[in-house]
C-alpha positions in Angstrom: -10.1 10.9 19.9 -9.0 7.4 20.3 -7.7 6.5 23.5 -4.3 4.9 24.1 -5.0 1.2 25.5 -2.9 -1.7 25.8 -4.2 -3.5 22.8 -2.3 -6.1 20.2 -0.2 -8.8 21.2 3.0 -10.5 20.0 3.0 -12.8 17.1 3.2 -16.5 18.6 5.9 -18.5 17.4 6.1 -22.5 17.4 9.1 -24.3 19.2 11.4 -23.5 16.2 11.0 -20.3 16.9 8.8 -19.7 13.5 6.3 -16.8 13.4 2.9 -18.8 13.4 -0.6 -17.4 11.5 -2.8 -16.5 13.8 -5.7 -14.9 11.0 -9.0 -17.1 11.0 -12.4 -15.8 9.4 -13.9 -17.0 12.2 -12.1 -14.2 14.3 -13.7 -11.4 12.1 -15.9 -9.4 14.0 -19.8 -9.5 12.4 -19.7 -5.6 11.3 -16.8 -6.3 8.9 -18.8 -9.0 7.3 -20.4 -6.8 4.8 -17.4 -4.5 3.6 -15.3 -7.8 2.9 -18.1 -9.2 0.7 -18.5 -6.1 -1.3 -14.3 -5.6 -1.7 -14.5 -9.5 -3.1 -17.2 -8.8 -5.4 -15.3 -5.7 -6.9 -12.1 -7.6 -7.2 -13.6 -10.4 -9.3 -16.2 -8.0 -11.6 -12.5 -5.7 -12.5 -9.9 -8.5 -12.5 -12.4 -11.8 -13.8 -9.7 -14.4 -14.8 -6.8 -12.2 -14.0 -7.9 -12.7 -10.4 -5.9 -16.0 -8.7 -6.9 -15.1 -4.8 -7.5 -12.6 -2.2 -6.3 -12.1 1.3 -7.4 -10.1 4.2 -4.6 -9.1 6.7 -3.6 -6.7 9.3 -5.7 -6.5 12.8 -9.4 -7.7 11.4 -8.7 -11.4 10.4 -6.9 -11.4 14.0 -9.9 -10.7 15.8 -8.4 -7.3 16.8 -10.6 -4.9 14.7 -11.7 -1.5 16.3 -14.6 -0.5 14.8 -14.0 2.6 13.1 -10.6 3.2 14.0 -9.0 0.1 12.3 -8.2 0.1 8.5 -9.3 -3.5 5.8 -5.9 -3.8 4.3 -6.5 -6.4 1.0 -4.2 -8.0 -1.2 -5.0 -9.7 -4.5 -2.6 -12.2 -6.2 -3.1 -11.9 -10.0 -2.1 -14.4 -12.5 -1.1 -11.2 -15.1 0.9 -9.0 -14.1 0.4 -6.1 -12.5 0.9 -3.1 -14.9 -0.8 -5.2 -17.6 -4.0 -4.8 -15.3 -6.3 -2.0 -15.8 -6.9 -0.8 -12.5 -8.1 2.8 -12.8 -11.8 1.6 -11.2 -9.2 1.1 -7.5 -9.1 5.2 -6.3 -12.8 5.6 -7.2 -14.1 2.5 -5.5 -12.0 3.2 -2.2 -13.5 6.3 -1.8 -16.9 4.8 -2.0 -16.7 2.6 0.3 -14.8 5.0 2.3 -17.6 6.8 2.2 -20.1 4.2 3.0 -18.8 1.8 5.5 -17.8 3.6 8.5 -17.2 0.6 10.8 -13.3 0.9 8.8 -11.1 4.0 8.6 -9.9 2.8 4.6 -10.2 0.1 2.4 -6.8 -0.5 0.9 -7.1 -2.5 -2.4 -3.2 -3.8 -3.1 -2.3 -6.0 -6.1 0.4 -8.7 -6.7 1.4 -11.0 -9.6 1.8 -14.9 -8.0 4.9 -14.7 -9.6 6.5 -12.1 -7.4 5.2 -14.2 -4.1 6.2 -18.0 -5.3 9.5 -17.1 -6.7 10.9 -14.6 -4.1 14.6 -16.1 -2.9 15.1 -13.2 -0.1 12.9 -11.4 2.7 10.1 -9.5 0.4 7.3 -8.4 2.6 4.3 -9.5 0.9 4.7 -12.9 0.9 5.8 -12.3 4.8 2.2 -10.7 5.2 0.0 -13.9 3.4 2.5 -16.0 5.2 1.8 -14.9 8.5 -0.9 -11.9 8.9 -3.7 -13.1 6.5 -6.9 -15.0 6.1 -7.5 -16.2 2.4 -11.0 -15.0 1.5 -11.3 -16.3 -1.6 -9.3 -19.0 -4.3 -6.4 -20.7 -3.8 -4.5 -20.2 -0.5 -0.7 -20.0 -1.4 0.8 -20.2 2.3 1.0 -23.2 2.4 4.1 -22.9 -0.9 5.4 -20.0 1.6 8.8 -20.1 3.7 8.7 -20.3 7.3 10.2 -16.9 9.0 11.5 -15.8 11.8 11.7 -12.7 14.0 15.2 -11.9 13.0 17.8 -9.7 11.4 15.8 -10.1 7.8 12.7 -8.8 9.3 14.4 -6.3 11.0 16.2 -4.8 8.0 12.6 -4.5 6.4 11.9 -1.9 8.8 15.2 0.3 8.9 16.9 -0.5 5.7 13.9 2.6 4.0 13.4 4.3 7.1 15.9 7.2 6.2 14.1 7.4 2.8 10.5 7.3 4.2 10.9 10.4 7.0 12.4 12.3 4.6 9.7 11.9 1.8 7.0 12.1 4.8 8.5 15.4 5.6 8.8 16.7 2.0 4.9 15.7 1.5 4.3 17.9 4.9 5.9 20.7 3.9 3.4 23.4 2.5 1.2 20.7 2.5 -2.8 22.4 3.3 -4.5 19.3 2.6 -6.0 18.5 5.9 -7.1 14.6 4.9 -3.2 14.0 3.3 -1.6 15.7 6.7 -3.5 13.1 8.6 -2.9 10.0 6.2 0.9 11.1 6.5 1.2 11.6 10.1 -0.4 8.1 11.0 1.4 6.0 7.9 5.2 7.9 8.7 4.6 7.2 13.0 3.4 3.9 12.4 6.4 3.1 10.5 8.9 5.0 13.7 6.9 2.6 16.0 7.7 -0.7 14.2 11.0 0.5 13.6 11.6 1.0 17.0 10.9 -3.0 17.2 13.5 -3.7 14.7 16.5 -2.0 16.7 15.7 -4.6 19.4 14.4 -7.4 17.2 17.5 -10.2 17.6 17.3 -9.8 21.2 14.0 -10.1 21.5 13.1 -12.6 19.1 10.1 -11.4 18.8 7.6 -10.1 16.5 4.3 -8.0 16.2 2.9 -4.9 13.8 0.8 -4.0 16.8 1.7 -0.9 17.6 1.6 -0.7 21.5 3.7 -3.8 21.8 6.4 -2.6 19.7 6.1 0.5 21.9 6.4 -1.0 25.2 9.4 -3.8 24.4 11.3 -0.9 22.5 10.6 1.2 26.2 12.3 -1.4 27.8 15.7 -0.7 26.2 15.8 2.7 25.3 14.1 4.0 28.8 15.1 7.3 27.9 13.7 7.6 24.9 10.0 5.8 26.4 8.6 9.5 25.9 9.2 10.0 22.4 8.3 6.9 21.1 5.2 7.2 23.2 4.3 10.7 21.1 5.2 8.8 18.0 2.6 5.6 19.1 -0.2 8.6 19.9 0.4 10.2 16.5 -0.3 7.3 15.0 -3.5 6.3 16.6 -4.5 10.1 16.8 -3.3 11.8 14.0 -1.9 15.5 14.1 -3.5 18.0 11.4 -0.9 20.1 12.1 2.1 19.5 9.0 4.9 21.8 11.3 4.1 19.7 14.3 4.7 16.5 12.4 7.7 17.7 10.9 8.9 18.6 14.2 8.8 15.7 15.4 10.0 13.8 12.7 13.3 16.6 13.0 13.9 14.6 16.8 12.6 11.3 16.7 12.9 10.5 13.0 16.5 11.8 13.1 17.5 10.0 15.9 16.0 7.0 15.0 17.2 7.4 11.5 20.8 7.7 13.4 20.4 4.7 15.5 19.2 3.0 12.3 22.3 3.4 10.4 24.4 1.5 13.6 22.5 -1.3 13.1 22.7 -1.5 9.0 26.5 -1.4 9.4 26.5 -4.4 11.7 24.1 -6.2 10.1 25.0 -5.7 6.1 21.4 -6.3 4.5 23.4 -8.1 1.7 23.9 -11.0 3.9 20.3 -11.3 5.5 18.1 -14.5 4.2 15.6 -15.7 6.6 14.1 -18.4 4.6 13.3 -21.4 5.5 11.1 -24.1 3.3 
């Protein structure tokens, strides 16, 4: 079991307040190296020209990696799009290195067509990602054609505006569910997701930004003291994931459905239809 520790930090900003990149491939930790080369190598034998670049992001390209505990989240940007691709190599090739590399938990191969990341006019969260939680590993680095964002209402509504939608499909996957590996894919993606949100609630007071998890644990402790417990059994779930599909339900029936309630307080003050955080 993974213990709890005070780990991640808050994304920095610069004097405008703008969420800065703090990804480097110098910051990857040595027993990474080797995964990485062999998930390039795969994306340009199964894409070849199709491929336009590929990004690393999440906790390893921030120097925050935890050595078997910590998933290699990828993105490709394509120049064809997407469901023209042929991509039924992806499934098979995840489980083998899977398999093979246990310094990661997963290996998540994710694909995008440059069109949907240069031409986005409101908050979409993948060019959020490339813009400020990846390292480009490999062709042309498109951050630099990216808007500036803040930690503000926009981002905010990216975490609450599906929330309602995600615990209830997380609880409809539990349910009857026997598949021990699923239970435990579930538990950590739908309490990773309560964490964050718990951010968001609080996000325009705080200004602030991070997809660590502790972090967003401890600032949304600070104003919802009474609810420091739950959030704290949502943060352990995450980390430590429950085989147990009732348990999880049961807790998404109290803290999903008050969070889903609190949720739905902040989407009528702050109408999603009116959020734009872009800046160029």
């Amino acid at each position: 079991m993974t213990i709890i520790k005070n780990m991640g930090r808050l994304c920095p900003t610069d004097t405008n307040g703008y969420i800065l990149n703090d990804t480097s491939i110098n910051k990857i930790q040595p027993e990474f190296f080797e995964v990485i080369k062999i998930v390039i190598e795969k994306y340009q034998k199964n894409l070849g020209a199709d491929l336009h670049s590929i990004y690393i992001r999440g906790s390893v390209p921030r120097g925050l990696g935890i050595k078997g505990v910590s998933d290699l989240d990828t993105i490709a940007i394509t120049n064809k799009n997407t469901i023209e691709l042929d991509l039924k190599w992806v499934d098979k090739t995840e489980r083998d290195l899977n398999e093979k590399f246990k310094c990661i938990n997963g290996v998540e191969f994710s694909f995008f067509h440059i069109e949907e990341i240069l031409e986005t006019t409101t908050f979409s969260i993948i060019p959020f990602m490339i813009k400020t939680h990846s390292v480009c590993v490999l062709g042309e680095d498109l951050k630099v054609y990216l808007p500036n964002y803040r930690a503000d209402r926009a981002l905010g509504n990216h975490h609450l505006v599906n929330l309602k939608n995600q615990v209830e499909q997380a609880k409809k996957d539990l349910d009857g569910n026997m598949d021990m590996e699923d239970i435990l894919d579930c538990c950590s993606w739908i309490m990773k997701i309560i964490v964050r949100a718990g951010l968001a609630l609080v996000i325009e007071e705080e200004n602030r930004y991070t997809r660590d998890l502790y972090p967003a644990y401890k600032i949304f402790s600070r104003y919802y003291p009474d609810k420091e417990s739950m959030m704290k059994q949502a943060l352990t779930c995450a980390i430590n994931p429950v085989g147990n599909a009732n348990e999880i339900i049961d807790i998404l029936d109290k803290a999903g459905n008050w969070l889903i309630s609190e949720t739905e307080k902040w989407l009528e003050v702050y109408n999603p239809k009116k959020i734009s955080n872009l800046e160029i």
